[in-house]
C-alpha positions as a Python dict, from the first residue, in 0.01 Angstrom:
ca = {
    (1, 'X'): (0, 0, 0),
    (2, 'X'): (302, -193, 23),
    (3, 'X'): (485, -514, -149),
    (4, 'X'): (749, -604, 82),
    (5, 'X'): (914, -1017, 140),
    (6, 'X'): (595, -1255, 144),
    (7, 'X'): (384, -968, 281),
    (8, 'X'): (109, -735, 88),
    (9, 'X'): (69, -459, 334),
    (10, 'X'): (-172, -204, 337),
    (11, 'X'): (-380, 85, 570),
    (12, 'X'): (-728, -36, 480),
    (13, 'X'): (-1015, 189, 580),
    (14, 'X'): (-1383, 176, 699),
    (15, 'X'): (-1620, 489, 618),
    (16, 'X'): (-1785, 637, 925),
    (17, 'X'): (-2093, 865, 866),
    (18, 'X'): (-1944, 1172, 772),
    (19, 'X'): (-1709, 992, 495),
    (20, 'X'): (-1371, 984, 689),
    (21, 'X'): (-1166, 668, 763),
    (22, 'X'): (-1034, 473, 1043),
    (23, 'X'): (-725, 278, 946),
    (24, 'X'): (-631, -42, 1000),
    (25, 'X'): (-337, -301, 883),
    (26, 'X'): (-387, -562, 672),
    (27, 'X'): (-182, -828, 565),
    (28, 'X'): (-267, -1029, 235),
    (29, 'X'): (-106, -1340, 255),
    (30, 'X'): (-238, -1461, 608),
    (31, 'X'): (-555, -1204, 588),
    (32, 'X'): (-503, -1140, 957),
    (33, 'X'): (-565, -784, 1062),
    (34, 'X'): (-317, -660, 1299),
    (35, 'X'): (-424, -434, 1595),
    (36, 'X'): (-238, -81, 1596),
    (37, 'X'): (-124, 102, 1903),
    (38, 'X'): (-4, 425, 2009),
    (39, 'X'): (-76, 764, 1892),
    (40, 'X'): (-321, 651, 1608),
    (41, 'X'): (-383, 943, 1332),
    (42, 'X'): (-763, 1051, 1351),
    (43, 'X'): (-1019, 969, 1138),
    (44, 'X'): (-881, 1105, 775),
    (45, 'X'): (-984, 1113, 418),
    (46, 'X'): (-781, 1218, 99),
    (47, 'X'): (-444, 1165, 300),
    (48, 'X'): (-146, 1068, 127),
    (49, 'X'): (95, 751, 256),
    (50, 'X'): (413, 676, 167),
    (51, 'X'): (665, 410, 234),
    (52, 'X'): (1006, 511, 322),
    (53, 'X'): (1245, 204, 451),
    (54, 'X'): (1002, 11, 661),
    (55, 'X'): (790, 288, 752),
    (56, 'X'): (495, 406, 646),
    (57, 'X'): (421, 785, 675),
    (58, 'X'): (62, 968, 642),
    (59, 'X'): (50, 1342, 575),
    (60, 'X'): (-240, 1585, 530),
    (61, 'X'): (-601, 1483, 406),
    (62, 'X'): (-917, 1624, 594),
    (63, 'X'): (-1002, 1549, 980),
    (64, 'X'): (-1364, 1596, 1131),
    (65, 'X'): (-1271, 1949, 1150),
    (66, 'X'): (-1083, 2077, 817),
    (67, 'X'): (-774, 2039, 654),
    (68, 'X'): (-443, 1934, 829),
    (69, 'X'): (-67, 1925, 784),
    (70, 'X'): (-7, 1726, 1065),
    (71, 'X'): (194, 1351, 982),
    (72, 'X'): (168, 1031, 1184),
    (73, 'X'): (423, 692, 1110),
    (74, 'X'): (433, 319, 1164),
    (75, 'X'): (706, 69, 1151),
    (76, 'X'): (566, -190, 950),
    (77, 'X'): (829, -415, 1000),
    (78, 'X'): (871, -432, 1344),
    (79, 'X'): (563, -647, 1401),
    (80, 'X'): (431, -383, 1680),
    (81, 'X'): (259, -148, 1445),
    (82, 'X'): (272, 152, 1659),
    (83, 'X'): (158, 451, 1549),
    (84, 'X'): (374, 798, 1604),
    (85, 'X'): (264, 1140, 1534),
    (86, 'X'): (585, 1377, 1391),
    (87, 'X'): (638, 1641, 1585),
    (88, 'X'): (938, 1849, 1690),
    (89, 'X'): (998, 1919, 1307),
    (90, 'X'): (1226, 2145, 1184),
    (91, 'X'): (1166, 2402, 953),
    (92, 'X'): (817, 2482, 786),
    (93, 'X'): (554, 2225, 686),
    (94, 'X'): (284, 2223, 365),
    (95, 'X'): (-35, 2406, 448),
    (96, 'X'): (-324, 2191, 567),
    (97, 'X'): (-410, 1993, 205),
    (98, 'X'): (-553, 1643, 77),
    (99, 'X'): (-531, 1510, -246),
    (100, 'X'): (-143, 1565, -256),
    (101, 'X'): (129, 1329, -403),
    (102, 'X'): (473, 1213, -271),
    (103, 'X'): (779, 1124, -433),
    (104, 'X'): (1001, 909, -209),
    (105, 'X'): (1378, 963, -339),
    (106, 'X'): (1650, 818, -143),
    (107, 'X'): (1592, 920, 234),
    (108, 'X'): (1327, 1171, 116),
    (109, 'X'): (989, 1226, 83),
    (110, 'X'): (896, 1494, -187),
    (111, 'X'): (542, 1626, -156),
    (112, 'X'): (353, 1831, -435),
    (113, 'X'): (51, 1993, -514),
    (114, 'X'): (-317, 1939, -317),
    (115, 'X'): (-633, 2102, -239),
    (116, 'X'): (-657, 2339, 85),
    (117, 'X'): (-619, 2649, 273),
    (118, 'X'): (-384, 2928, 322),
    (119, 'X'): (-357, 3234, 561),
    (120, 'X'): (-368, 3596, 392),
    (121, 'X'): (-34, 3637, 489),
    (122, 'X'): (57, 3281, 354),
    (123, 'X'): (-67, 3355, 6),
    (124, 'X'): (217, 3560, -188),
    (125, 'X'): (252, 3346, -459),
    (126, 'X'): (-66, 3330, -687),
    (127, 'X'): (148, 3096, -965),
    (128, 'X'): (164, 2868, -689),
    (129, 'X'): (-172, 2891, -554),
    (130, 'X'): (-516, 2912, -735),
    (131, 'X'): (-783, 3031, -571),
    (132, 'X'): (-1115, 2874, -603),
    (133, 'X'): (-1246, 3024, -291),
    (134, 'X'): (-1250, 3223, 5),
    (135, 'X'): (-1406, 3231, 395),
    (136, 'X'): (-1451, 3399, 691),
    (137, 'X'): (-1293, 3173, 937),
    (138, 'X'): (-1123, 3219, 1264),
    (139, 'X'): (-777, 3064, 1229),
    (140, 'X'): (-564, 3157, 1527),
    (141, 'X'): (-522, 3560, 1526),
    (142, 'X'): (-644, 3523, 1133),
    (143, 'X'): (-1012, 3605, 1017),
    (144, 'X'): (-1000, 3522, 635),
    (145, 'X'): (-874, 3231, 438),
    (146, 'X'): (-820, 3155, 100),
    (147, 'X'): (-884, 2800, -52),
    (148, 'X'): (-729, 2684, -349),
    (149, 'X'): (-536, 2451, -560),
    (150, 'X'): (-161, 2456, -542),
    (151, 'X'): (186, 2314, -721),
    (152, 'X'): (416, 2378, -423),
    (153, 'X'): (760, 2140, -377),
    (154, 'X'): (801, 2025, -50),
    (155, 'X'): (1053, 1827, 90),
    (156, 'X'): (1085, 1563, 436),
    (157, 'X'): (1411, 1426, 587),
    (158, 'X'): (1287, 1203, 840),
    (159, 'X'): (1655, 1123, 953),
    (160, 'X'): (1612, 1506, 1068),
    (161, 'X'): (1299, 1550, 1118),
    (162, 'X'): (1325, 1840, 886),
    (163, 'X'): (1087, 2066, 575),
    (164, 'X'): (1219, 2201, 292),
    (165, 'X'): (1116, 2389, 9),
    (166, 'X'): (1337, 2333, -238),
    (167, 'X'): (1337, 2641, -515),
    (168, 'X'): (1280, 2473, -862),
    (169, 'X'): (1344, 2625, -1207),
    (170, 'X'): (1194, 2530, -1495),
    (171, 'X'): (798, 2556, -1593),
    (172, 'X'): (649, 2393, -1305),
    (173, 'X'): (261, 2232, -1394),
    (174, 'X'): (-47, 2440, -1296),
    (175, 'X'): (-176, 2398, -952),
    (176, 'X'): (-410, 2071, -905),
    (177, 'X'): (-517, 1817, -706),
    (178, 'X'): (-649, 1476, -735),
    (179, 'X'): (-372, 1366, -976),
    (180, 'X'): (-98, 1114, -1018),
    (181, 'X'): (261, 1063, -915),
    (182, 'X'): (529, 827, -999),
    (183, 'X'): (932, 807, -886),
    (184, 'X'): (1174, 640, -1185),
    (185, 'X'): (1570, 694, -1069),
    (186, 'X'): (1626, 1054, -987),
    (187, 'X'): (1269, 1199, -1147),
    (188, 'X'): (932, 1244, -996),
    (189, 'X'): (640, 1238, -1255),
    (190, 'X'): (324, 1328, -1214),
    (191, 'X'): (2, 1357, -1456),
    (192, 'X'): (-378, 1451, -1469),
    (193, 'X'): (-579, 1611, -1214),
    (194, 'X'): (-669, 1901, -1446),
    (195, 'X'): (-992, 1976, -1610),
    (196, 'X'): (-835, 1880, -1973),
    (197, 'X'): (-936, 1696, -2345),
    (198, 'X'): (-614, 1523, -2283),
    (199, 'X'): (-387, 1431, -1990),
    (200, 'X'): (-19, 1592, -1934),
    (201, 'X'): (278, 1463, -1751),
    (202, 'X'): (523, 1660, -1635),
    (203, 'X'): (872, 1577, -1491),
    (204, 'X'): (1089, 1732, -1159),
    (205, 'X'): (1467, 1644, -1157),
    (206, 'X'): (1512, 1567, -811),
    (207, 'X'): (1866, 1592, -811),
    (208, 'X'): (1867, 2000, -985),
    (209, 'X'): (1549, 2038, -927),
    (210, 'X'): (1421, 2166, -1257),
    (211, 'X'): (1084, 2094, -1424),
    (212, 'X'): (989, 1941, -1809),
    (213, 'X'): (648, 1912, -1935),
    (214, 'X'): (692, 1591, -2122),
    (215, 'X'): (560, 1659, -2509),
    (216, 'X'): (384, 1378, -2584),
    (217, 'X'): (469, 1227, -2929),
    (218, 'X'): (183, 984, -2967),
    (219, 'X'): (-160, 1056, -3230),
    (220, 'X'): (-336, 865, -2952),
    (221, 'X'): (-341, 963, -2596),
    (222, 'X'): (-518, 914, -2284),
    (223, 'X'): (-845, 1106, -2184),
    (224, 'X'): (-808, 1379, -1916),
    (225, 'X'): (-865, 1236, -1569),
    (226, 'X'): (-778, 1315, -1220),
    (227, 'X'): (-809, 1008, -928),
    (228, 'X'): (-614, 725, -1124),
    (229, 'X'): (-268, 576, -1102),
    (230, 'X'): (69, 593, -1200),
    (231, 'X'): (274, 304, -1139),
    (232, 'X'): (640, 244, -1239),
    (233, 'X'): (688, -94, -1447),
    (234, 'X'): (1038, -41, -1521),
    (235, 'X'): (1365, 223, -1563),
    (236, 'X'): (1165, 382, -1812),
    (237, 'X'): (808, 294, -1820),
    (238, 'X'): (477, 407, -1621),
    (239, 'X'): (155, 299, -1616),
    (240, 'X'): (-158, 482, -1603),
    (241, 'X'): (-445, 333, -1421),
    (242, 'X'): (-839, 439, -1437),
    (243, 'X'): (-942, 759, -1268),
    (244, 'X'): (-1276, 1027, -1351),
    (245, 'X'): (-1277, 1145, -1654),
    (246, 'X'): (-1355, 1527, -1692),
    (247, 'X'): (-1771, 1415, -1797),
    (248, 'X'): (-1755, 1189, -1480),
    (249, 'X'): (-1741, 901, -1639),
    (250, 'X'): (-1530, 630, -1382),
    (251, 'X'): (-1292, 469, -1645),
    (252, 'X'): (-1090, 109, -1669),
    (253, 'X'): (-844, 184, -1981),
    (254, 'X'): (-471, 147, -1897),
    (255, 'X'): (-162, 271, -2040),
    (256, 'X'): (187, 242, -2064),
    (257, 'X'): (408, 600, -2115),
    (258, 'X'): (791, 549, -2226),
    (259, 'X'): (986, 837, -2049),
    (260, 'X'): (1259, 801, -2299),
    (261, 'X'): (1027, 824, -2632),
    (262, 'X'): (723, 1049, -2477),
    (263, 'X'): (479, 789, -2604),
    (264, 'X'): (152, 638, -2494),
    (265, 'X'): (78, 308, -2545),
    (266, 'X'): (-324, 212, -2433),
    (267, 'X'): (-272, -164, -2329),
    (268, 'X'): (-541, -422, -2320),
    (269, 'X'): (-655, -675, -2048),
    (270, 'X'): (-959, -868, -1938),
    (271, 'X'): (-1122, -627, -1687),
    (272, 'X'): (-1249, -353, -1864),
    (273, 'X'): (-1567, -389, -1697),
    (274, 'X'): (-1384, -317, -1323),
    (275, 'X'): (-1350, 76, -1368),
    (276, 'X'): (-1162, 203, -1056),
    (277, 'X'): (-1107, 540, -900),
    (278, 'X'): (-931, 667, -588),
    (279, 'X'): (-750, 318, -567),
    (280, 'X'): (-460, 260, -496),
    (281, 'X'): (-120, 50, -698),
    (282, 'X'): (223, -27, -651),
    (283, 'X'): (482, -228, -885),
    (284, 'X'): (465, -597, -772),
    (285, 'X'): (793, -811, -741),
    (286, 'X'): (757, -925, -1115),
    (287, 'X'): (728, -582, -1237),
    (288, 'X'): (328, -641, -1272),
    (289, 'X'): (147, -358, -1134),
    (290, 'X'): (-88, -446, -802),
    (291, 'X'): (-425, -239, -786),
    (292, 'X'): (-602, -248, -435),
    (293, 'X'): (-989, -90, -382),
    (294, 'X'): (-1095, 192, -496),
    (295, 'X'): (-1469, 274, -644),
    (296, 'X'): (-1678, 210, -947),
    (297, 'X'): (-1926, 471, -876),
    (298, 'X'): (-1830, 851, -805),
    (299, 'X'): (-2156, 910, -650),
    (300, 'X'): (-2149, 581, -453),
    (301, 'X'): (-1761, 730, -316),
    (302, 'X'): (-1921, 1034, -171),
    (303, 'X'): (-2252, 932, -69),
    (304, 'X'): (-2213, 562, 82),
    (305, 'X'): (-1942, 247, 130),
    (306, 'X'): (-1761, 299, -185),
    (307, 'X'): (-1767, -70, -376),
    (308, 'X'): (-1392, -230, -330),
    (309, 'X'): (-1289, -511, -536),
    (310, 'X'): (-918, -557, -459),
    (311, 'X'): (-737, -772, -775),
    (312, 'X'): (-429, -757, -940),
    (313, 'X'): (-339, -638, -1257),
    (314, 'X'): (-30, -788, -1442),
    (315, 'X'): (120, -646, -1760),
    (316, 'X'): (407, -821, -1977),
    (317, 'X'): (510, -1076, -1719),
    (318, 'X'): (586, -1372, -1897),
    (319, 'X'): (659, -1659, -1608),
    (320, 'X'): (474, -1686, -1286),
    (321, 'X'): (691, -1640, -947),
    (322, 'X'): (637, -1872, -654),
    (323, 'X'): (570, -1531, -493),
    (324, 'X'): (305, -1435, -742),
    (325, 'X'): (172, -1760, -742),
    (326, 'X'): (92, -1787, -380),
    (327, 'X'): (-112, -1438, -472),
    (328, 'X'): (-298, -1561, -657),
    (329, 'X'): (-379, -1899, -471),
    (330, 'X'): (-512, -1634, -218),
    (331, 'X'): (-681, -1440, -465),
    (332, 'X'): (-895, -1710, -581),
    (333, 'X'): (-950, -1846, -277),
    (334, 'X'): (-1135, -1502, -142),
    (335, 'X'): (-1319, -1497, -493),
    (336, 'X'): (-1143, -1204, -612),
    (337, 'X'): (-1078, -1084, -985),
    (338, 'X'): (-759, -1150, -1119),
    (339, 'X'): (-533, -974, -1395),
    (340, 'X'): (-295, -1190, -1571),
}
């Protein structure tokens, strides 16, 4: 999802029978959905998009088949939205994964961690690569796969069309999936997605490349959870959005985290009663924090239409913008909930 001029763009998705999507554009402010041409990525689920000077790039998630590592793009300001699958790359990509994160830094996209498969071969690394399980599977000349969480760095240049791994030093967080990722200045943070009382948030310096688990210095913190968001709100300020706890319990709390201090800061609004997971967020143009879709029911996600209830969410935003305002007009016009 995307906040871009007088536009709220976003890949919205309808669930087939066998709970992968089929993407389409929306725009808010008109509610028109645009049609979408060319080589149009496959049904997907538990992909990862990210927005990189008017383009919006999806990598990984699971196919009708498996796993992929394949990546597909679309101008979204060009007013065609044509879809084009990468190819030609140089270098080597992730292994097939979903539930990844990207950090987009400058002319980069940064990708970390996921859920998938590896090759024998592919697996030296077993810091970098938990197994949960393995398979007899024919893969090309390969029999036997491994499948597995991982905390691998990669890197895009789409100017190139080139992957990276960039070597990193520091303690980098155990393998995971299913957590959250944020981009302030020259640091990627991400959080959750572990199996833990409490969550964690660790830091990569995208500039040396060198990881920091970020001690938290607050008596009150955050439930472990894996699914949510993590928005930036300002230079030095996330916030923390819903998610599955580690009982399963879908949850609507939200937080704010000061990277300077290392504290949490639970924050209190009107919607408690609109728990969310696997939705999406992005910071708004009044540094309010938009939250598209998502679920209310983890067994609903998996075994039906997951319940969507876009609305937006606004924290410490004093005055109204013409832009925001017009949002809103829209909002309540389509009966939506509204934060703020």
């Amino acid at each position: 999802m995307t906040v871009e001029s007088c536009f709220m763009s976003l890949v919205a998705t309808t669930l087939n029978a066998n709970n992968l999507f089929s993407p389409k554009i929306l725009c808010l402010c008109i509610r028109t959905h645009r049609g979408m041409g060319g080589e149009v990525p496959p049904l997907l689920s538990q992909t990862c998009g990210s927005f990189l000077q008017g383009v919006l790039y999806v990598f990984g998630g699971c196919d009708s088949n498996s796993h992929t590592n394949q990546m597909y793009c679309v101008d979204l300001q060009d007013g065609k939205y044509t879809w084009k699958k990468v190819t030609g790359c140089v270098g080597t990509p992730p292994s097939p994964r979903d539930r990844h994160s990207c950090w987009v830094y400058k002319d980069r996209l940064i990708y970390f961690g996921g859920y998938g498969c590896k090759k024998v071969r592919e697996v030296n690394n077993f810091k970098s690569f938990t197994v949960v399980e393995t398979s007899w599977a024919v893969i090309g000349s390969e029999s036997f796969r491994f499948w597995g969480w991982n905390n691998e760095v990669y890197m895009f240049e789409p100017s190139s069309a080139t992957w990276t791994e960039p070597q990193t030093q520091g303690q980098p967080p155990e393998p995971r999936s299913s957590h959250a990722s944020a981009t302030l200045g020259n640091k990627g943070y991400i959080c959750g997605g572990l199996e833990t009382e409490t969550i964690d948030i660790h830091c990569l310096d995208l500039v040396s490349w060198t990881w920091s688990h970020m001690e938290p210095l607050s008596t009150s913190l955050p439930i472990g959870r894996s699914l949510h968001t993590l928005t930036p709100m300002s230079h030095n300020t996330l916030f923390l959005f819903g998610g599955l706890s580690t009982s399963g319990q879908v949850l609507s709390d939200g937080w704010e985290f000061n990277t300077v201090t290392g504290e949490w800061k639970e924050r209190q609004h009107p919607h408690k009663d609109k728990p969310r997971l696997w939705h999406s967020a992005v910071q708004g143009k009044d540094n309010d924090v938009v939250v598209f879709g998502g679920s209310s029911d983890y067994v609903k996600f998996f075994f039906s239409v997951p319940l969507t209830f876009p609305f937006i969410m606004q924290v410490d935003f004093p005055v109204h913008s013409l832009f925001r305002n017009a949002i809103l007009h829209v909002y309540e016009k389509c009966n939506y909930g509204v934060f703020g």
